[in-house]
N, CA, C and O of each residue as an XYZ file, in Angstrom:
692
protein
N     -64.844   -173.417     35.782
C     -65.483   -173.821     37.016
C     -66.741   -174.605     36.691
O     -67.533   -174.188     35.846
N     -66.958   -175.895     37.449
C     -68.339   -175.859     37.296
C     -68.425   -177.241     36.322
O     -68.181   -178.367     36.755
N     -68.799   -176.960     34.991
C     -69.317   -178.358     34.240
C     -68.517   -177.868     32.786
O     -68.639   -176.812     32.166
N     -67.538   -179.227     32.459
C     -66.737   -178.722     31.191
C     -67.786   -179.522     30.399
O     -68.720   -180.114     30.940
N     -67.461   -179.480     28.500
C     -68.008   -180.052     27.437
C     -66.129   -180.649     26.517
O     -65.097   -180.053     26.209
N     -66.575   -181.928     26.430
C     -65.185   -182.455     25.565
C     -65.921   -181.782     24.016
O     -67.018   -182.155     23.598
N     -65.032   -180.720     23.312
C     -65.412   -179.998     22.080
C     -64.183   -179.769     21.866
O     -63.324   -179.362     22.648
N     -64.082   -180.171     20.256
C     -62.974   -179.938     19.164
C     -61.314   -180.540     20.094
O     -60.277   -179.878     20.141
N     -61.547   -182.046     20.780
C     -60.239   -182.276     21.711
C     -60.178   -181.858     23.043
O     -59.511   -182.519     23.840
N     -60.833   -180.763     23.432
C     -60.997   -180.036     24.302
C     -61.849   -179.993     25.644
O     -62.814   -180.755     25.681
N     -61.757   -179.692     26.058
C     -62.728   -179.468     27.546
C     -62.851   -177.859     27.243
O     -62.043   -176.963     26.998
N     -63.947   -177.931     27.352
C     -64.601   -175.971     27.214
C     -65.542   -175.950     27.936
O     -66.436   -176.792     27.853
N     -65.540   -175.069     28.722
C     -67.295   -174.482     29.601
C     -68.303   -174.086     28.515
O     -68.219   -173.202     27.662
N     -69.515   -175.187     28.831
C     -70.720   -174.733     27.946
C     -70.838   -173.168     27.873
O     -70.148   -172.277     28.369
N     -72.054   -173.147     27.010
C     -72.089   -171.274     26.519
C     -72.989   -171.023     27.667
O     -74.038   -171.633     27.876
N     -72.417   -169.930     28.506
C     -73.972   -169.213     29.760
C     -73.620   -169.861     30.786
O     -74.660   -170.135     31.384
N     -72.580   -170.338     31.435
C     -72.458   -171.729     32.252
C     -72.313   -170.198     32.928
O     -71.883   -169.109     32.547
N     -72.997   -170.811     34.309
C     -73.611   -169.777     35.700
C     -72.799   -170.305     37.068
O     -72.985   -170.021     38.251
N     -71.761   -171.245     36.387
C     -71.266   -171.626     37.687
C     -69.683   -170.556     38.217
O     -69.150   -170.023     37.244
N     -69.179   -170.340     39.226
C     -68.577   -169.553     39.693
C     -67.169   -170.288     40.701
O     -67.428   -171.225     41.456
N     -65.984   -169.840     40.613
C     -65.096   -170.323     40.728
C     -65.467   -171.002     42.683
O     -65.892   -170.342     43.632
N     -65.133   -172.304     42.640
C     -65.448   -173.090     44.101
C     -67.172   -174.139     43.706
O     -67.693   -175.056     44.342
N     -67.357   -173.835     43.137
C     -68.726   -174.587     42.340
C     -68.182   -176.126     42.285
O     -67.332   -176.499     41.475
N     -68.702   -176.838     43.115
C     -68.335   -177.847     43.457
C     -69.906   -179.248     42.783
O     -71.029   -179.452     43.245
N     -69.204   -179.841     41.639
C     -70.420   -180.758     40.924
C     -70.563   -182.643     41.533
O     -69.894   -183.623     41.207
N     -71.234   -182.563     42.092
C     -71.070   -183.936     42.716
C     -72.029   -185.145     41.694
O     -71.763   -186.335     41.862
N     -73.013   -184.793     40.765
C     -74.036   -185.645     40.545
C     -74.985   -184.961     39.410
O     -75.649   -183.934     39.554
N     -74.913   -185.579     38.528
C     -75.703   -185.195     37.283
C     -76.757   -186.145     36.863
O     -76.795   -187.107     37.631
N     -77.604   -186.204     35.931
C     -78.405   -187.128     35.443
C     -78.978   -186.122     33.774
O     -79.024   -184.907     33.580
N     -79.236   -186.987     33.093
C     -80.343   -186.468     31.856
C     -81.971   -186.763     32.390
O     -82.188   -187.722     33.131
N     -82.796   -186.087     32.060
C     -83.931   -186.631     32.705
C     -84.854   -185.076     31.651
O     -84.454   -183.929     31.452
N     -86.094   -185.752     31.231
C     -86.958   -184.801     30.456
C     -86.252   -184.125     29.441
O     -86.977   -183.249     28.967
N     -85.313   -184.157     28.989
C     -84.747   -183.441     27.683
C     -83.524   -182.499     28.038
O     -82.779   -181.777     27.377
N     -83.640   -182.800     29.259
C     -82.844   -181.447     30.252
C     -81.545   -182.531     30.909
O     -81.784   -183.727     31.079
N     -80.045   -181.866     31.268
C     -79.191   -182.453     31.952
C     -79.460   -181.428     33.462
O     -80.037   -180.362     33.672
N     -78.694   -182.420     34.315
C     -79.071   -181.724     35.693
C     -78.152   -182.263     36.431
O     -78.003   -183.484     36.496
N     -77.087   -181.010     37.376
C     -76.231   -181.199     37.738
C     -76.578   -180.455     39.457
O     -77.349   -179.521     39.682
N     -75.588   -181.357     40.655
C     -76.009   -181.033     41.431
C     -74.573   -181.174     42.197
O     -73.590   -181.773     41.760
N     -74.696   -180.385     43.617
C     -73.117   -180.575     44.217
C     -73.962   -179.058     45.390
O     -75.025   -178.640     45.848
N     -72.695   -178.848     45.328
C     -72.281   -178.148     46.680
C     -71.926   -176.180     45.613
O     -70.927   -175.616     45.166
N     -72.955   -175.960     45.661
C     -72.805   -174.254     44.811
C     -74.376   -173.547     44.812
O     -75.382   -174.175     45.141
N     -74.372   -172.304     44.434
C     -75.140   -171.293     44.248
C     -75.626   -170.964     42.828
O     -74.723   -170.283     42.343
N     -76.566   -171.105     41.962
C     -76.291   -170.225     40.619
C     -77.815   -170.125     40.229
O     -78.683   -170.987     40.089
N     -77.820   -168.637     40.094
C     -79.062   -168.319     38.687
C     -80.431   -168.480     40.341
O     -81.647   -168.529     40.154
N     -79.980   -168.513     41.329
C     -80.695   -168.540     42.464
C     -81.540   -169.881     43.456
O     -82.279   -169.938     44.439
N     -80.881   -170.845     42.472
C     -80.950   -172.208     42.905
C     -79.765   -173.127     43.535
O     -78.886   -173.723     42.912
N     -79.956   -173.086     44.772
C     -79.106   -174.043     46.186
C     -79.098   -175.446     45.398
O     -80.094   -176.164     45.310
N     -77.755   -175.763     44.799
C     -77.260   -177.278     44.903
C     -77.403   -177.771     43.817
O     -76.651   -178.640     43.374
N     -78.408   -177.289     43.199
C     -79.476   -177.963     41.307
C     -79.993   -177.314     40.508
O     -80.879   -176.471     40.648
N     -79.346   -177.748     39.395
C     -79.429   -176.067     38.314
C     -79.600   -177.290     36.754
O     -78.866   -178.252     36.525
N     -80.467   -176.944     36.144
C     -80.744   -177.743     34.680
C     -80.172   -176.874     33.231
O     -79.962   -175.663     33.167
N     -80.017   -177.793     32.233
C     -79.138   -177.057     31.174
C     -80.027   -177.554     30.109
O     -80.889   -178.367     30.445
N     -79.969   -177.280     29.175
C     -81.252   -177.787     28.136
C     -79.644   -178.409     26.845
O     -79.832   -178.892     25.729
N     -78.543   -178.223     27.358
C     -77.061   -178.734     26.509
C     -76.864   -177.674     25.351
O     -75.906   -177.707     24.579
N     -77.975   -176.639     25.310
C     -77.580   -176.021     24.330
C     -76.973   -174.164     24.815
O     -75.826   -173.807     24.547
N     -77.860   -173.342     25.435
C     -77.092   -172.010     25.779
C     -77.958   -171.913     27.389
O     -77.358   -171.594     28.415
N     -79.260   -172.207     27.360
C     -80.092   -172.668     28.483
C     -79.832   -172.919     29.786
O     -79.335   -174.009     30.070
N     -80.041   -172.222     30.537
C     -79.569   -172.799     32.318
C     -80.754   -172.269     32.733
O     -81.319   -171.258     32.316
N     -81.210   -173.309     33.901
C     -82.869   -173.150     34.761
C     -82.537   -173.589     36.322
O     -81.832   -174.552     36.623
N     -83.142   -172.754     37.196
C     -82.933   -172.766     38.454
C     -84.190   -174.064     38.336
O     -84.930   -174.283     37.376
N     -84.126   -174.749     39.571
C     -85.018   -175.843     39.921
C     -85.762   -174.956     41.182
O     -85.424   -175.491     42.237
N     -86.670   -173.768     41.443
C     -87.380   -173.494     42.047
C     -85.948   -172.876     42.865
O     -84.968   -172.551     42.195
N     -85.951   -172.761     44.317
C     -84.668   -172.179     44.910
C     -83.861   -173.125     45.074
O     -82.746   -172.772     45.459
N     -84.058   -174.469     44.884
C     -83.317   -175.065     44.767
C     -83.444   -176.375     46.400
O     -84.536   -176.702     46.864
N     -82.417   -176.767     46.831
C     -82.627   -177.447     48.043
C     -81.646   -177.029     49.079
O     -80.447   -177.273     48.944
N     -82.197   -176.318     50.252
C     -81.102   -175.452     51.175
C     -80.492   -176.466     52.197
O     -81.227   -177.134     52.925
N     -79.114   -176.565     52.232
C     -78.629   -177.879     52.661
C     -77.254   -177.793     52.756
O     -76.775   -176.825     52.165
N     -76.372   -178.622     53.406
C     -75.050   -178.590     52.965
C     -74.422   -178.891     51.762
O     -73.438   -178.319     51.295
N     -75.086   -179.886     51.253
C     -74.972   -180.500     50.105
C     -75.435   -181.525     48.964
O     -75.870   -182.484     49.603
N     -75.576   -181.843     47.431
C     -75.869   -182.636     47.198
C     -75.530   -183.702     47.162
O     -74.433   -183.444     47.658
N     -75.479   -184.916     46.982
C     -74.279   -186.146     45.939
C     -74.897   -186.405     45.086
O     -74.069   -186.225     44.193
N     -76.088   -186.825     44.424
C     -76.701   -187.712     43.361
C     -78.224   -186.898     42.754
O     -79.114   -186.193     43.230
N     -77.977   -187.311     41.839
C     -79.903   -186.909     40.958
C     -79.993   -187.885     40.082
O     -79.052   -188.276     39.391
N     -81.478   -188.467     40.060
C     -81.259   -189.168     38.819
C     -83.218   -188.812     38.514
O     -84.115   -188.520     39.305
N     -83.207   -188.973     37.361
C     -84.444   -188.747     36.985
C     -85.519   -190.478     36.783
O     -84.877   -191.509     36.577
N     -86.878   -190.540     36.865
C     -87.160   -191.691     36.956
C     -88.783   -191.024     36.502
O     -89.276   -190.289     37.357
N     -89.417   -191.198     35.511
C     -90.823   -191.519     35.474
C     -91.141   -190.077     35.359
O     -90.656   -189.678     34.300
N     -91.853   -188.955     36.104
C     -92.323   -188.077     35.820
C     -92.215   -186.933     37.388
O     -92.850   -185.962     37.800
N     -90.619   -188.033     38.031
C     -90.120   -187.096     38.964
C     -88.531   -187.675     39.150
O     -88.019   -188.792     39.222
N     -87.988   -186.103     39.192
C     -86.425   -186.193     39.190
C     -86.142   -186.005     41.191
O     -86.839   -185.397     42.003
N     -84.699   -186.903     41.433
C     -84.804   -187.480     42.600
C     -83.568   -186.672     42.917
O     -82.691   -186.786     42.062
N     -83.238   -185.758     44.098
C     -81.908   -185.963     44.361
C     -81.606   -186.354     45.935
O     -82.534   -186.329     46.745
N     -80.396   -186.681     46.295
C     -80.081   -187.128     47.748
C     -78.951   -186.648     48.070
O     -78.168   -186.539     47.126
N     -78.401   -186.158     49.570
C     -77.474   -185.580     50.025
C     -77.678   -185.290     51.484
O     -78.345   -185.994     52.243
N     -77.100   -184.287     51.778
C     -76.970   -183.970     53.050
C     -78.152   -182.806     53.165
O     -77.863   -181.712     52.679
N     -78.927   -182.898     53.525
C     -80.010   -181.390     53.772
C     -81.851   -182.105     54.345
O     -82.569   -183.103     54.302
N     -81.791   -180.982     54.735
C     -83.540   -181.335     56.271
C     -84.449   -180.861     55.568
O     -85.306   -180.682     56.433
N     -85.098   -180.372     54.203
C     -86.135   -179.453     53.447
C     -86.156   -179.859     52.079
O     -85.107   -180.046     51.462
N     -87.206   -179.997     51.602
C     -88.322   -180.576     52.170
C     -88.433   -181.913     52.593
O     -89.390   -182.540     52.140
N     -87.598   -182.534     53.426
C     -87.412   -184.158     53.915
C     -85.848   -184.357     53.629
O     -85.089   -183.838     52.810
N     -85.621   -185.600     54.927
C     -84.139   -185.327     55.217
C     -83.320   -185.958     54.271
O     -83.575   -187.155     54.138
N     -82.509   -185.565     53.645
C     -81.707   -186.401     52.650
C     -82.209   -186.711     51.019
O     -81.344   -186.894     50.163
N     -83.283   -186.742     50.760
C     -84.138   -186.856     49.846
C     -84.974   -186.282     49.750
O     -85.715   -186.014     50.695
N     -85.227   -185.699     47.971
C     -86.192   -185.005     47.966
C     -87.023   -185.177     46.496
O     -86.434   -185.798     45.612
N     -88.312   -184.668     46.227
C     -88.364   -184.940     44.796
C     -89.175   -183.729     44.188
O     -90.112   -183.102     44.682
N     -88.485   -183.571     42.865
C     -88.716   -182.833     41.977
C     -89.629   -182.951     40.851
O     -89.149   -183.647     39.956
N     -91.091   -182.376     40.540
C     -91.986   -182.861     39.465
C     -91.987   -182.233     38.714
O     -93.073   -182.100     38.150
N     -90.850   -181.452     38.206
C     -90.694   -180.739     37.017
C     -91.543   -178.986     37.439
O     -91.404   -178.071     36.627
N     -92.142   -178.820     38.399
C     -92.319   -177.458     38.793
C     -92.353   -177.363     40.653
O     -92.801   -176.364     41.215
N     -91.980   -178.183     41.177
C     -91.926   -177.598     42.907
C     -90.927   -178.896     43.383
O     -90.642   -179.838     42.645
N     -90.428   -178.714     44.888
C     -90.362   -179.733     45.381
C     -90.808   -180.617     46.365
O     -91.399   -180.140     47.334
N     -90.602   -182.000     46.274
C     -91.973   -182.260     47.538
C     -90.694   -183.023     48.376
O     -89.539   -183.010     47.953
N     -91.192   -183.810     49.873
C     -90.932   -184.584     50.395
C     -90.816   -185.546     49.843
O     -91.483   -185.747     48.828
N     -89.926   -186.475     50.324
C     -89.310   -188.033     50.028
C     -90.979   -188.924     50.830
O     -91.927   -188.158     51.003
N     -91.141   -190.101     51.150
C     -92.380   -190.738     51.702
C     -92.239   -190.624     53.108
O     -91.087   -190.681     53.536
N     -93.072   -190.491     53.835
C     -92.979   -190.369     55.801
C     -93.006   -191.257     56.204
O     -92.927   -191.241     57.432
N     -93.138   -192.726     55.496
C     -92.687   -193.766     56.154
C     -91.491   -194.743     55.984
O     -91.398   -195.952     56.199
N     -90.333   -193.534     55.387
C     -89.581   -193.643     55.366
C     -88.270   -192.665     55.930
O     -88.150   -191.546     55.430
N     -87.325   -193.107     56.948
C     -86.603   -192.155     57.507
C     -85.061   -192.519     57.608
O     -84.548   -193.454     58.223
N     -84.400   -191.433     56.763
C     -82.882   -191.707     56.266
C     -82.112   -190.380     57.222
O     -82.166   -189.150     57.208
N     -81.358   -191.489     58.064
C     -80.573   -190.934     59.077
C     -79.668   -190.144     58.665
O     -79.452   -188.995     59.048
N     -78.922   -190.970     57.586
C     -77.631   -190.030     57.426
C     -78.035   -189.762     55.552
O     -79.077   -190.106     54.993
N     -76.911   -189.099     54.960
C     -77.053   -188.434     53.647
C     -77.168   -189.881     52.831
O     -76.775   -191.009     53.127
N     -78.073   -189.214     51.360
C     -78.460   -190.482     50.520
C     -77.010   -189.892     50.038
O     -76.685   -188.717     49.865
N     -76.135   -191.266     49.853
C     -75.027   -190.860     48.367
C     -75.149   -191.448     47.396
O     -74.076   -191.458     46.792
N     -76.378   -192.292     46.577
C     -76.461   -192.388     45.393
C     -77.459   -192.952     44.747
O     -77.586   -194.145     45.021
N     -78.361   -192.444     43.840
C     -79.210   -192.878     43.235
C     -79.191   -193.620     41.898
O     -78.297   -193.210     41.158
N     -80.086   -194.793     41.298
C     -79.795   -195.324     40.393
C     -81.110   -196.081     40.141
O     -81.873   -196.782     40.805
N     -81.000   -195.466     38.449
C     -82.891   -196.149     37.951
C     -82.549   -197.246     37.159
O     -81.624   -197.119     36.357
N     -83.033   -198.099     37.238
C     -82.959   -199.735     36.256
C     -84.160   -200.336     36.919
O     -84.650   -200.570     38.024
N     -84.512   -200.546     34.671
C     -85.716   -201.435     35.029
C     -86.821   -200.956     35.454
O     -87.483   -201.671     36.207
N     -87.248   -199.828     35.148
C     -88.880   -198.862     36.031
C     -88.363   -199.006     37.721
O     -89.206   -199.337     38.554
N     -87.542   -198.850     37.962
C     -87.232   -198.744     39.794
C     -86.504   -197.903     40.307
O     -85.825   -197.447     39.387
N     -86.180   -197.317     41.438
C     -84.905   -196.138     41.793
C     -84.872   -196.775     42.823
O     -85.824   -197.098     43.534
N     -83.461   -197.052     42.998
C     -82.479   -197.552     43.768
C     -82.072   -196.756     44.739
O     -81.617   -195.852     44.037
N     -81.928   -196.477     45.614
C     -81.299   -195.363     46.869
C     -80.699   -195.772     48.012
O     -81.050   -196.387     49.019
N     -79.637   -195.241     47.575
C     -78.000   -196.115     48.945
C     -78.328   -194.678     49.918
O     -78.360   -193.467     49.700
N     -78.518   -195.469     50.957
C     -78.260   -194.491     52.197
C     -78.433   -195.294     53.630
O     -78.845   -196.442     53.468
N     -78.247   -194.993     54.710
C     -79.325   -195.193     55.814
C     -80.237   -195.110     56.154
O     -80.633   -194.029     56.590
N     -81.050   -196.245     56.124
C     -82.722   -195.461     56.545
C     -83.083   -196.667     57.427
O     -82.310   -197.602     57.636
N     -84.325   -196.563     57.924
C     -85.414   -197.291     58.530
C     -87.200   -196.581     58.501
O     -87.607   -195.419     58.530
N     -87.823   -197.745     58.439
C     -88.788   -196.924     58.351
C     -89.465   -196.932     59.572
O     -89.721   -197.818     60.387
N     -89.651   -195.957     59.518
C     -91.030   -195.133     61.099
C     -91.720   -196.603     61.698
O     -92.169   -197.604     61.138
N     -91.617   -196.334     62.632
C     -91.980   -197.417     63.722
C     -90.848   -198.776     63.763
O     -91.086   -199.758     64.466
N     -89.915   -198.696     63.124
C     -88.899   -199.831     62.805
C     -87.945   -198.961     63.387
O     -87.797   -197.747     63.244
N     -87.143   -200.025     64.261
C     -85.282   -199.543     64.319
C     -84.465   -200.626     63.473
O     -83.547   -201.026     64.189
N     -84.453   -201.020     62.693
C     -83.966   -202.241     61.744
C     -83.800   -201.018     60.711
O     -84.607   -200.380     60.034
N     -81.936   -200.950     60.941
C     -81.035   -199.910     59.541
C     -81.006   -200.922     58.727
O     -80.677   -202.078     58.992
N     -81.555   -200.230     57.148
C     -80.786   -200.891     56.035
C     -80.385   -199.576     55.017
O     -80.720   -198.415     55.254
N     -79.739   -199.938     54.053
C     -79.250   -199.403     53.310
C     -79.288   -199.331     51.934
O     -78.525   -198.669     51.230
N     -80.255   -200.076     51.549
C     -80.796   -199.626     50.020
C     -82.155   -200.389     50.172
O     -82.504   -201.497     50.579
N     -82.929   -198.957     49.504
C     -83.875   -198.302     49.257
C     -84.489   -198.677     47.489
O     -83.928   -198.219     46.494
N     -85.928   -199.735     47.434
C     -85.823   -199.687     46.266
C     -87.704   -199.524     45.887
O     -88.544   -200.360     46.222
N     -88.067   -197.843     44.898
C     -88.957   -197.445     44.737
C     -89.504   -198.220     43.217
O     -88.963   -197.906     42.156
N     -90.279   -198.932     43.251
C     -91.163   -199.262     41.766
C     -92.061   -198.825     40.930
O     -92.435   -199.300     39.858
N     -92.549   -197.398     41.789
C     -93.103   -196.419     41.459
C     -94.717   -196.786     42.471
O     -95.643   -196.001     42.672
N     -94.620   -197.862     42.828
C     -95.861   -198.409     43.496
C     -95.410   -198.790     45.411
O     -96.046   -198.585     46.445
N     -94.655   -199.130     45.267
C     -94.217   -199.655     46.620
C     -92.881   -199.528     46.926
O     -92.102   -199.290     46.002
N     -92.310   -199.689     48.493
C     -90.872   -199.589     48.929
C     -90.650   -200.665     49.257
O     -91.560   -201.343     49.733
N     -89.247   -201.222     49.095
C     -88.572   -202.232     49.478
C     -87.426   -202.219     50.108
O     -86.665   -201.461     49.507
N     -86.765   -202.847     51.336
C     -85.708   -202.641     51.939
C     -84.794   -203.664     51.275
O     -84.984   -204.766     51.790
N     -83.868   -203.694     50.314
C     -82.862   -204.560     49.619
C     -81.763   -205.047     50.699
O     -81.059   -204.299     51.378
N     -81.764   -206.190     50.711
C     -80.470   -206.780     51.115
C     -80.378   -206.991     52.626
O     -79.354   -207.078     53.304
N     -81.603   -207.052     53.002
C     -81.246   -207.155     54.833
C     -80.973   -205.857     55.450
O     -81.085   -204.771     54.882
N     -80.445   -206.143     57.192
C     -79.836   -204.804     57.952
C     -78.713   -204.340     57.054
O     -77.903   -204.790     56.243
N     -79.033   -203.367     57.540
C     -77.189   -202.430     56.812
C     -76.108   -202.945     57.730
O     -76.217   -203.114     58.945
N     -75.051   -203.170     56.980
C     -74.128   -203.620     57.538
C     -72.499   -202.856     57.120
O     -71.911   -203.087     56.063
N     -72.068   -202.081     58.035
C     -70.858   -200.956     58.246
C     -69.724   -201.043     57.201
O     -68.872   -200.156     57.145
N     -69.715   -201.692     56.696
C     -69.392   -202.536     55.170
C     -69.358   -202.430     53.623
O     -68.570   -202.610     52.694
N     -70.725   -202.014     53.865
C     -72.050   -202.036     52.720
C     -71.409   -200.856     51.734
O     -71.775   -200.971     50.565
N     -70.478   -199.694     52.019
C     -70.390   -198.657     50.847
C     -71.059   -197.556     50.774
O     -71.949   -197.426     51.615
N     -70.886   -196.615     49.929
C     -71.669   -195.473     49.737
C     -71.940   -195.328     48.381
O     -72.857   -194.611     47.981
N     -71.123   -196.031     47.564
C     -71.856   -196.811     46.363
C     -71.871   -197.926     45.651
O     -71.251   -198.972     45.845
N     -72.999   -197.492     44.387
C     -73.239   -199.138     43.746
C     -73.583   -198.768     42.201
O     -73.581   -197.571     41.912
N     -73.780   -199.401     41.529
C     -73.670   -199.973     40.052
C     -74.408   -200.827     39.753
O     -74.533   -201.744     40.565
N     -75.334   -200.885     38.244
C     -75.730   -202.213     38.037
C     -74.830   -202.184     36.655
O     -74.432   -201.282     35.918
N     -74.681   -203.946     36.678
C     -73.799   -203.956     35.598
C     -74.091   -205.669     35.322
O     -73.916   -206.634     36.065
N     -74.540   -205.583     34.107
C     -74.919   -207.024     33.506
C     -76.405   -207.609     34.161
O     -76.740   -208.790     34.068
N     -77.234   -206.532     34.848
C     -78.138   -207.035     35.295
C     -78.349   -207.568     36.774
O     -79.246   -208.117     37.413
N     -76.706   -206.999     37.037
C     -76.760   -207.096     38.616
C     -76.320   -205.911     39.249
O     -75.832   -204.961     38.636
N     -76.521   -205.970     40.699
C     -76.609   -204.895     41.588
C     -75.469   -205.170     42.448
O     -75.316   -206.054     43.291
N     -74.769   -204.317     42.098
C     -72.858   -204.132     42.718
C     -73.108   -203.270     43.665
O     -73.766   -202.280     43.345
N     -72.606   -203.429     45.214
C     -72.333   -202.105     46.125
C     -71.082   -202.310     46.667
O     -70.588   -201.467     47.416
């Protein structure tokens, strides 16, 4: 259940793996030395996001994020990001500084679930619906530089995907 390791040909459950049969993994990332897997499960007392150090190691991320669900994490700079379906602490997005979690920015507001995050280049990328506060103009990707927000690509358009890729230096959705 949960998160296999390809060892000796094989697929084997890491050593200590805390996940439990229905453990549903939607979204992983490496980030600080640590892998971090996220989805739709319970373990070790953390809702949705649970870290592995790859060796016998499993760490709750605080209680975790109470929600229906995750899709994506990716780590970026000196905070790990995840997005999904859930209202705490901020809707759809949330961020992790290696000891609590905070809110996503308040002048930014994502209607429906983020489904995917992606760092290139010092930036995090974030596919979802949003607009920001005082705007009704939907777009759909979200791009953080660690300094400022940017709305990529115009209105969202019904079209647009739930994901994307960079590949060769460009931005696929």
């Amino acid at each position: 259940h949960g998160i296999h390791e390809w060892i000796g040909g094989r697929f084997q459950q890491p050593p200590n793996s805390p996940f439990v049969s229905g453990s549903k993994i939607w979204g992983s990332a490496y980030w600080r030395d640590q892998y971090y897997f996220a989805g739709l499960f319970l373990a070790l007392g953390s809702y949705r996001i649970i870290a592995y150090d790859g060796d016998t190691t499993w760490s709750p991320l605080g209680g975790g994020i109470v929600g229906s669900h995750l899709n994506t994490v990716e780590g970026l700079g000196d905070s790990l990001y995840v997005g999904g379906f859930f209202h705490q602490p901020s809707d759809h997005i949330a961020i992790w500084d290696g000891e609590q979690w905070h809110p996503f920015f308040p002048e930014v507001e994502y209607i429906g679930q983020v489904t995917a995050l992606k760092s290139y280049e010092g930036s995090l990328y974030i596919k979802g619906v949003y607009h920001f506060v005082g705007d009704t103009t939907l777009y759909g990707i979200l791009r953080w530089d660690g300094h400022s927000l940017c709305a990529l690509g115009g209105p969202f358009g019904s079209d647009s995907g739930a994901a994307f890729e960079v590949f060769q230096g460009e931005l696929y959705t």
